[in-house]
N, C-alpha and C positions, 0 to 999 in steps of 0.2 A: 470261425473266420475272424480278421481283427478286426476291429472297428477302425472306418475312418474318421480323418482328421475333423473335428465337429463345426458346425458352419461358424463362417465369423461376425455377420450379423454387424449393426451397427449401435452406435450411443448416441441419444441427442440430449443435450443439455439447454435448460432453459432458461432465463435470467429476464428481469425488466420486469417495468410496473407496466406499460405500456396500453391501452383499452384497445381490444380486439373481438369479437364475436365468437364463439366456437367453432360454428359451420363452414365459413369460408377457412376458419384456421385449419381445422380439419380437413381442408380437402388440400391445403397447399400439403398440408405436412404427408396426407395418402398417396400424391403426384409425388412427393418427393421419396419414399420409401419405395413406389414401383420404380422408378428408375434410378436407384441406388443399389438396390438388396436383391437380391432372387425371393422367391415364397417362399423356400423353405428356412431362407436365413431370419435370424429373432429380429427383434428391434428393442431397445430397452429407453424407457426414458427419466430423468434426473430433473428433480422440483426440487428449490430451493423452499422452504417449508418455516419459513422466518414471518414475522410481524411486518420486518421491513420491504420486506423483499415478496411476499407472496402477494398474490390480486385476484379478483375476480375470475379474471378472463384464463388465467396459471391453474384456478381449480376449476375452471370448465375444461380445459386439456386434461387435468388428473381425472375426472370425470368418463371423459374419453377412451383413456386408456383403461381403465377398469372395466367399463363395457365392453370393448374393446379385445380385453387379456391381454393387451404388451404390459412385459413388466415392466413396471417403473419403482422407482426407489426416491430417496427425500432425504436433503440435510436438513437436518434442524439443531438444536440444542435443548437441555434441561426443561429450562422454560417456557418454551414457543410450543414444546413437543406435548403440555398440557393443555393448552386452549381447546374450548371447547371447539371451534371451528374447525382445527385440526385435527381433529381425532379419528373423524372417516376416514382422513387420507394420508395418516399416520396407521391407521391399522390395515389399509390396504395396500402399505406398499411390502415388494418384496425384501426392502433391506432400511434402514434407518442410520443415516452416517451423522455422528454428535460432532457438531463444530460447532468454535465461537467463529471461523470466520467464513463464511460461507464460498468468496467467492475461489479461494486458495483453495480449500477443498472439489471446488467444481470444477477446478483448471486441473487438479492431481487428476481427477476418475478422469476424466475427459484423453488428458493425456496418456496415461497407463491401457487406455481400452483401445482393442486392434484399429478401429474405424471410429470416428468421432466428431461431430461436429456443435457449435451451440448457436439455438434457434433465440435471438433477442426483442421481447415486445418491446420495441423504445419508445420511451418517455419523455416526448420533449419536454418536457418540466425540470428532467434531470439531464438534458444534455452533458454540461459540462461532467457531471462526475459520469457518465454511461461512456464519454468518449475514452476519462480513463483505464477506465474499469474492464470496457472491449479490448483496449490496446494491450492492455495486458497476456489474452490471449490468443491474440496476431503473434506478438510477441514469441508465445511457447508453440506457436506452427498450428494453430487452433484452426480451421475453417469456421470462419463465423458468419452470419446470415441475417438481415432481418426481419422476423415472420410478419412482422407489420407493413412492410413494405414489398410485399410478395415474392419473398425471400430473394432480395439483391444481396448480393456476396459487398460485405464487409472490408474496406482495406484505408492502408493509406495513402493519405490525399497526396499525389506524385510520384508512386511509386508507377503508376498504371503508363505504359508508353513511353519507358527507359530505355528498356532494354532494347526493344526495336530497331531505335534511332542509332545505339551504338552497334548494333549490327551491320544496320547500313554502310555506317561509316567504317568499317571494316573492310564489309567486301566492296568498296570505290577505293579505297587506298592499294597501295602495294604490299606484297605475300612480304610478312614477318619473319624476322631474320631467325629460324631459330636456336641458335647460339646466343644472341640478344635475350629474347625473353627465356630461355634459361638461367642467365646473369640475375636480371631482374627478378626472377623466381625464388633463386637463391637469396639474394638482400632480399626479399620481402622477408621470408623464414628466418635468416637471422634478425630481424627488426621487431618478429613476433615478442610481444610482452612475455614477459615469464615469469609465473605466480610466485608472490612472494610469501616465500617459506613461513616470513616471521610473522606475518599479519594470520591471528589464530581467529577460527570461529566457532563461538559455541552452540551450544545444540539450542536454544532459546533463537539466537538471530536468523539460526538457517529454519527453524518451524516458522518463522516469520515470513519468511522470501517464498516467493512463488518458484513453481519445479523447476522453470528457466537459468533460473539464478541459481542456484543449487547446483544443474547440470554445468553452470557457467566454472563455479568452481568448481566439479568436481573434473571436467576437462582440463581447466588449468593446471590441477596438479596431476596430469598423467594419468587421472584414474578411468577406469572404463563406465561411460553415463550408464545408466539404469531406468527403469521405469517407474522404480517405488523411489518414490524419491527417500525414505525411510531408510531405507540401503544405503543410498550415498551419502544419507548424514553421516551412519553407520563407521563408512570406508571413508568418511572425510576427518573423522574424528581420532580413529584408530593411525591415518596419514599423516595429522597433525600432532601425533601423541600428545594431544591435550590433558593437562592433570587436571583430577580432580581442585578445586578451589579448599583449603582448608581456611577451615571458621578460625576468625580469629578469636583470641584469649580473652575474656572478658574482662575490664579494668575491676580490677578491688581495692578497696581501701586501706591505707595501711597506717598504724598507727603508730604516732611518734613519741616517743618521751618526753615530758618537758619539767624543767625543777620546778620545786617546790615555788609560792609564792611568799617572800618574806614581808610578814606584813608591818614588819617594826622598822622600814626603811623610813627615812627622815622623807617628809613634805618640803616640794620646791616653795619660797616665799614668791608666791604670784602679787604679793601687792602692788609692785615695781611692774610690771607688766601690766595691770587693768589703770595704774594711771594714763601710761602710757597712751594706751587704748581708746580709754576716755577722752585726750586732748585732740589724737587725731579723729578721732569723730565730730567731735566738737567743731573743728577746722574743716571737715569736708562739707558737714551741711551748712554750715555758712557759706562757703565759697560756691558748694549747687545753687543755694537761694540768690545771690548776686548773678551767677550766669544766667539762670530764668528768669530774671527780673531785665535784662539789657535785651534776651532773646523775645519777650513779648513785648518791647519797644518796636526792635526793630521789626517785628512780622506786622504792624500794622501801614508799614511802609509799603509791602508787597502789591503787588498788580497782576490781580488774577485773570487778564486778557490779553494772559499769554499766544504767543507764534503756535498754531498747530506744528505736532511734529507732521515731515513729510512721513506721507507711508513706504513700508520697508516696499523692498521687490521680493513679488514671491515669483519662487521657482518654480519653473516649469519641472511639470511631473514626470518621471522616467518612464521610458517606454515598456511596456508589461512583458516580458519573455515572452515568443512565440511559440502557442501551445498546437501540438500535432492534433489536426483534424482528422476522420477519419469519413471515407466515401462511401458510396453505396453502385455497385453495379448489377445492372437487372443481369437473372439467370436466364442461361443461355437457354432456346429451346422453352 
């Protein structure tokens, strides 16, 4: 008989320093798996497994999940992957993903995997960088949560009771012409941007971008997005027919011919010149000694209670760019 399609089970990714307890985490995150998953479907979970990034409270979860048997998996790199402290939870996990940058790689698996969400202990110590760092995967369509806050759903500050209001205003006004907004349909598409050919990217700045960007180019140029983003570097690079860089030529030295030195050429008569020499020197520090002699005349003339200067005006300081906050709304239920 064939087999069926195999369950799809969900991903939860975890990030932040944040101090948390195990037991209450644990039971938010077992409410959250019964009404998410069925029983037979898996659950897998992803630790960041860095120095900077991992905490207490991250390996009481990994703890969890080992007693537990949901598999979980851990980025780390080279060097963090040796620590003694990591090494239980380095050998129990089911997979090991080597990065230098942890969070680009937790946004790839996150995004590539059917169901996905990342559960954040935040830190208000690191507000400001966690705010960007979240945004980033709001950004790639991420559901994000924060388990410190009994998992309130993640977003941005204004987006929440937009859309409503233009609704409203929709259905109070008069039925839309449709001939009108077909027009207007049309000029938006042709107003759409369109990727320029000439601006190339190489394979260095797109392992740098997060999957969003990546997919951002690789829609711009017609191509169909993917899940590995590996691929559309792939198809972005083959689209660009980017050439290899050749190294350039290394400079050498070259050397020149030059004649012989004749060394029975007649001597200039320098005598005529060091008199010369002589007399203007002679005349200048005379005439320095006379200026320095009228210049400490006159300096005992001076009056050292002097006018203060006024003080300058200082400018007022420019207003700091406004940085997108990000809200918390409690889960439903």
């Amino acid at each position: 008989m064939p087999r069926g399609k195999p369950p799809e089970g969900i991903t939860i990714g975890f990030l932040g320093t944040g101090e948390m307890e195990a037991d209450p985490a644990t039971d938010l995150i077992e409410e959250f798996l019964n009404e998410s998953i069925k029983p037979d479907e898996p659950a897998k979970f992803i630790f960041p497994l860095t120095q900077d990034e991992f905490s207490d409270s991250l390996a009481g979860l990994a703890d969890m999940a080992r007693k537990s048997k949901i598999r979980y998996e851990v980025i780390t790199n080279a060097e963090d992957k040796k620590r003694r402290a990591f090494t239980t939870i380095a050998q129990g996990s089911a997979h090991q993903w080597m990065a230098t940058d942890v969070f680009t790689q937790m946004e790839t698996l996150l995004v590539e995997a059917p169901r996905s969400v990342l559960f954040v202990l935040w830190d208000e110590k690191r507000d400001d960088e966690l705010q960007a760092i979240v945004g980033k995967f709001i950004d790639a369509e991420i559901q994000v949560m924060d388990l410190t806050n009994n998992l309130a759903v993640v977003g941005v500050e204004g987006d929440e009771g937009e859309a409503p209001d233009e609704a409203e205003e929709e259905e109070a006004g008069e039925e839309p012409d449709l001939d009108v907004e077909a027009e207007a349909e049309d000029e938006d598409e042709a107003e759409e941007p369109v990727a320029d050919d000439t601006a190339a990217y190489t394979r260095a700045q797109m392992e740098k971008m997060s999957h969003a960007d990546v997919k951002a180019i690789a829609v711009g140029m017609d191509l169909p997005p993917r899940k590995e983003r590996e691929k559309m570097i792939v198809t972005i690079l083959e689209k660009q027919g980017t050439p290899e860089v050749a190294a350039e030529a290394p400079v050498r030295s070259q050397a020149v011919p030059v004649g012989p030195v004749d060394d029975h050429a007649p001597l200039l008569d320098l005598t005529g010149l060091r008199d010369i020499l002589d007399e203007f020197g002679s005349r200048f520090f005379m005439g320095l000694d006379e200026w320095l002699t009228k210049f400490s005349e006159a300096a005992e003339g001076f009056a050292f209670n002097v006018k203060p200067e006024e003080p300058m005006d200082v400018e007022e300081p420019e207003e700091a760019p406004r940085v997108r906050r990000l809200s918390r709304t409690p889960r439903a239920g």
